[in-house]
C-alpha positions in Angstrom: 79.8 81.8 94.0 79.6 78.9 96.7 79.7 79.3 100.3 82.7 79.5 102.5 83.4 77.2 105.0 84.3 77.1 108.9 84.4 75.2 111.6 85.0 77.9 114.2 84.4 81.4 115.3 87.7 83.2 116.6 87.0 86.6 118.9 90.2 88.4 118.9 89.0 91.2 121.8 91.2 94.7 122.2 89.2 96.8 124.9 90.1 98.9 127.7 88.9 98.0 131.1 86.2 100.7 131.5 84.4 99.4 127.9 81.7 97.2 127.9 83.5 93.9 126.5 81.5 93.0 123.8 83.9 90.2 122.5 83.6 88.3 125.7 79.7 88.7 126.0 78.9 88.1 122.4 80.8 84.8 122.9 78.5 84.1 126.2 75.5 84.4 122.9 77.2 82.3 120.1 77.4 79.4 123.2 74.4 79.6 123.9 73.3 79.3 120.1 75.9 76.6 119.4 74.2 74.3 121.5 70.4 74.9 120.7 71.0 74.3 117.0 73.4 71.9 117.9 75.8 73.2 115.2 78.9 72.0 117.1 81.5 74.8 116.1 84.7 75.8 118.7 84.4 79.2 119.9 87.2 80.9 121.1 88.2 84.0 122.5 91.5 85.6 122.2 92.4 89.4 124.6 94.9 91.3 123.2 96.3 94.2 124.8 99.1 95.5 122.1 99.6 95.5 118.6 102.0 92.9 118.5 99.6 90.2 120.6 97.2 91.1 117.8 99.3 90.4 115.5 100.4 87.4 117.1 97.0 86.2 117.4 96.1 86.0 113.1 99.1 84.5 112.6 99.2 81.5 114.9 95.3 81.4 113.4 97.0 81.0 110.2 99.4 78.7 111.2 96.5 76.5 112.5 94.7 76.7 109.0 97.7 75.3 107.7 98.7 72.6 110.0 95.3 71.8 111.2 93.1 72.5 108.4 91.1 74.3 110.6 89.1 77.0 109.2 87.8 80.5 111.6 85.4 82.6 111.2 87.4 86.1 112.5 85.5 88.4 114.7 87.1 91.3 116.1 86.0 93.1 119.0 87.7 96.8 119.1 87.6 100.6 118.5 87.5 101.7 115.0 89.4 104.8 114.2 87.0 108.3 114.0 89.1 108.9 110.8 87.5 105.1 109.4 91.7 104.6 108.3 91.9 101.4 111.4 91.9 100.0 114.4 92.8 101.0 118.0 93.6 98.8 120.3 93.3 98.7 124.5 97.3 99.7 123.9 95.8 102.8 122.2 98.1 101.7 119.5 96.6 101.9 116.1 96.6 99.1 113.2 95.8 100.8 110.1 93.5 99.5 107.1 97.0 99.1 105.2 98.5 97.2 107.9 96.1 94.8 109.0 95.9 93.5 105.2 98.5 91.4 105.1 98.1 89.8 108.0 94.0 88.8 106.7 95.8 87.5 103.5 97.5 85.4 104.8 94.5 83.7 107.0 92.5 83.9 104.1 95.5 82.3 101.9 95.5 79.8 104.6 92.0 78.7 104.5 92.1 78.7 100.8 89.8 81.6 100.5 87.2 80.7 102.9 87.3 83.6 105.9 84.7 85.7 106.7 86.0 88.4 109.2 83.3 90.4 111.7 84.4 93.7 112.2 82.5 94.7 115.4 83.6 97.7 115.4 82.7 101.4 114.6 83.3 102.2 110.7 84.9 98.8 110.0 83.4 98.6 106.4 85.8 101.0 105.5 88.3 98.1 105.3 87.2 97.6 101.6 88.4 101.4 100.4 92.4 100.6 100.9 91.8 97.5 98.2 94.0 96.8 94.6 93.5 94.9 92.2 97.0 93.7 92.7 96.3 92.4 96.0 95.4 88.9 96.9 91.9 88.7 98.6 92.3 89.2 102.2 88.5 87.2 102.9 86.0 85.4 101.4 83.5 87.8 102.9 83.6 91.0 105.4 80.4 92.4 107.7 81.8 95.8 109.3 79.3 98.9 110.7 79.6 101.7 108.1 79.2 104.4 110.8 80.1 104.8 114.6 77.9 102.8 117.3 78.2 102.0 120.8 79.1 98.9 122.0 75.6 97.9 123.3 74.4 98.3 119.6 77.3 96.4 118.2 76.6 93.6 120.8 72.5 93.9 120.1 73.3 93.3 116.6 75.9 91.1 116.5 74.2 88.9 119.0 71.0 88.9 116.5 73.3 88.1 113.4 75.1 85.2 115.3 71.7 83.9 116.0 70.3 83.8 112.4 73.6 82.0 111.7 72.7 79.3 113.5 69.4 79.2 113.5 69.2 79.2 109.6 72.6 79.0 108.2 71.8 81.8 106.2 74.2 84.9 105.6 71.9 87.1 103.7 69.7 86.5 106.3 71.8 87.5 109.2 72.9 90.4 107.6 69.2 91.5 107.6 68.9 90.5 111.0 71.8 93.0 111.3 70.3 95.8 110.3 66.9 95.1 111.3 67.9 95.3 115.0 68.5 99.1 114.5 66.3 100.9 116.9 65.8 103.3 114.0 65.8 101.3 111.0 69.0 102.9 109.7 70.9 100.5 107.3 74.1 100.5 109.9 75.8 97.4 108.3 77.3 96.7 105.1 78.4 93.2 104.0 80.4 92.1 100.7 82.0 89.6 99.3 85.4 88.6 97.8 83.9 88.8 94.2 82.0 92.0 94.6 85.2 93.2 95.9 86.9 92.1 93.3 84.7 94.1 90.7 84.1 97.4 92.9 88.1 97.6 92.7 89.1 96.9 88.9 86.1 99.3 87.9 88.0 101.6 90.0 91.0 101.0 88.5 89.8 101.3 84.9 88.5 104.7 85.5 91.6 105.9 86.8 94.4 104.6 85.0 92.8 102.9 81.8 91.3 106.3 80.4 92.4 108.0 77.2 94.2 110.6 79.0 96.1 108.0 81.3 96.7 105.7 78.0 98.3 108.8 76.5 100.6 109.6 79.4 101.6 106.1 79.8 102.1 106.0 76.2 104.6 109.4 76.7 106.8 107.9 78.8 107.1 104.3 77.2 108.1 106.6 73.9 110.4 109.0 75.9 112.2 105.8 77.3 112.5 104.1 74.0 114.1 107.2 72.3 117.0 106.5 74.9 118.1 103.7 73.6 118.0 104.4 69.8 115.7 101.8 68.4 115.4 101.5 64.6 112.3 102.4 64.5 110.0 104.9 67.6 106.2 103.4 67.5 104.0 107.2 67.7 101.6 107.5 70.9 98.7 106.3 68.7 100.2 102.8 68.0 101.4 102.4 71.8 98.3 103.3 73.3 96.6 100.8 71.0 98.8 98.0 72.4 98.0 99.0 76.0 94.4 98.8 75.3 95.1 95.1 73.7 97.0 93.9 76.7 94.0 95.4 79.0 92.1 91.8 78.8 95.5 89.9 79.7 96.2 92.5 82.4 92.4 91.6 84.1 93.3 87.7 83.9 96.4 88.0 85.7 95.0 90.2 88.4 91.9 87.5 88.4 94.4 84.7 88.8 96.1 86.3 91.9 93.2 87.9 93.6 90.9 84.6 93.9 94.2 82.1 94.3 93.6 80.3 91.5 97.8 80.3 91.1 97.5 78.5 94.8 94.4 76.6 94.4 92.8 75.7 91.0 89.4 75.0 92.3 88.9 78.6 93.1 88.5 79.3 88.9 85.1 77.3 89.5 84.1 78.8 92.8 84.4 82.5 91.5 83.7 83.1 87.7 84.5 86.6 87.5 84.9 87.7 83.4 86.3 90.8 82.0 82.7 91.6 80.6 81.3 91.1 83.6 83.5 94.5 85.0 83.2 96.1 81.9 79.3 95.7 82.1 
């Protein structure tokens, strides 16, 4: 899989007045970087104090990718939920997992599959559990804590990953910076990818709905709902099971198609060659 691309780094920064603000700090750092390794990116920074300014923040990012062509990477700055479902903002309003996804689709549909988002905040790798395969991808790649942190450690770490960006242009890199800025070598971070996604949630979705016992029930009620309308001839569960497990390899294309954009943008079949063998292996 190639790289994304970007050309900024949006902070989108939801914090009450007695937390350390992280967002507007880390920003002070990616400065600071931007002009030693003369990498020349805008960096912005967005406060919102409700929901809906949140809201309203992705999408007139979106509506920049599509008028402007100009690509963020999304970093947000905020409390993440102790039950890892979301996000809670300064408002004390919460954004759940569910929520928040359409709104990073449609940035991510807008920069043609290239965002990164940077949750800096406490179990934001948790993101990845309320995936489908149905979905669209909602980034090109997400770095999120897998556990709870304070906001010193978020803005040690983040501050060290920035700088490897920078510095070296290198993801993997950073990422190790990540975790090697824990005081106690815990693995705190967790970054993936659209395509590892991608794989993580059909395997899912094969164990749970594309086993014998699921094939049978689904087989059940296609043969209940055919004897309704009094067709010559009633295929038995056997031969209707055997035609779901046919269609199983046309089914994965089509999710394939819609999850990487390839529908919206044809390059994308060459930037993320994901097989059926490949999730069956």
């Amino acid at each position: 899989m190639k790289k994304n691309i970007f050309d900024k780094i949006s902070i989108v920064q939801s914090l009450s007045d007695n937390d350390l603000h992280t967002g507007t700090k880390v920003k002070d750092d990616i400065e600071l970087y931007n002009f030693a390794y003369g990498r020349d990116l805008k960096i912005e920074l967005f406060d919102a104090n409700t929901k809906s300014e949140f809201i309203d923040i992705i999408s007139s990012l979106t509506q920049k990718a599509l008028n402007d062509a100009s690509f963020p990477v999304l970093h947000i700055e905020a409390h993440g939920s102790s039950d890892q479902q979301g996000v809670i903002l300064k408002s004390n309003e919460f954004i759940s997992w569910p929520d928040l996804k359409p709104h990073l689709i449609n940035l991510n549909a807008a920069t043609r599959l290239n965002l990164l988002v940077v949750f800096s905040l406490c179990h934001g790798a948790h993101f990845t559990s309320h995936l489908t395969p149905s979905d669209r991808a909602p980034c090109w790649g997400l770095v999120g804590p897998t556990k709870a942190l304070q906001g010193y450690e978020l803005l040690s770490s983040f501050s060290a990953f920035y700088k490897e960006v920078f510095a070296s242009g290198s993801g993997g890199t950073a990422v190790r910076k990540l975790n090697e800025s824990s005081p106690n070598g815990d693995i705190n971070y967790y970054f993936t990818d659209a395509t590892t996604f991608f794989i993580n949630v059909y395997r899912n979705y094969l164990k749970k709905h594309c086993t014998k016992k699921a094939y049978d029930e689904r087989a059940r009620a296609m043969r209940k709902k055919l004897k309704k309308s009094n067709p010559a001839k009633i295929p038995s569960i056997g031969e209707l099971r055997r035609k779901l497990k046919s269609t199983q390899k046309d089914f994965f294309e089509k999710y394939r198609m819609k999850y990487f954009m390839v529908d919206l943008f044809p390059e994308n079949g060459n930037r993320f060659k994901v097989t059926y063998e490949d999730v069956m292996n």
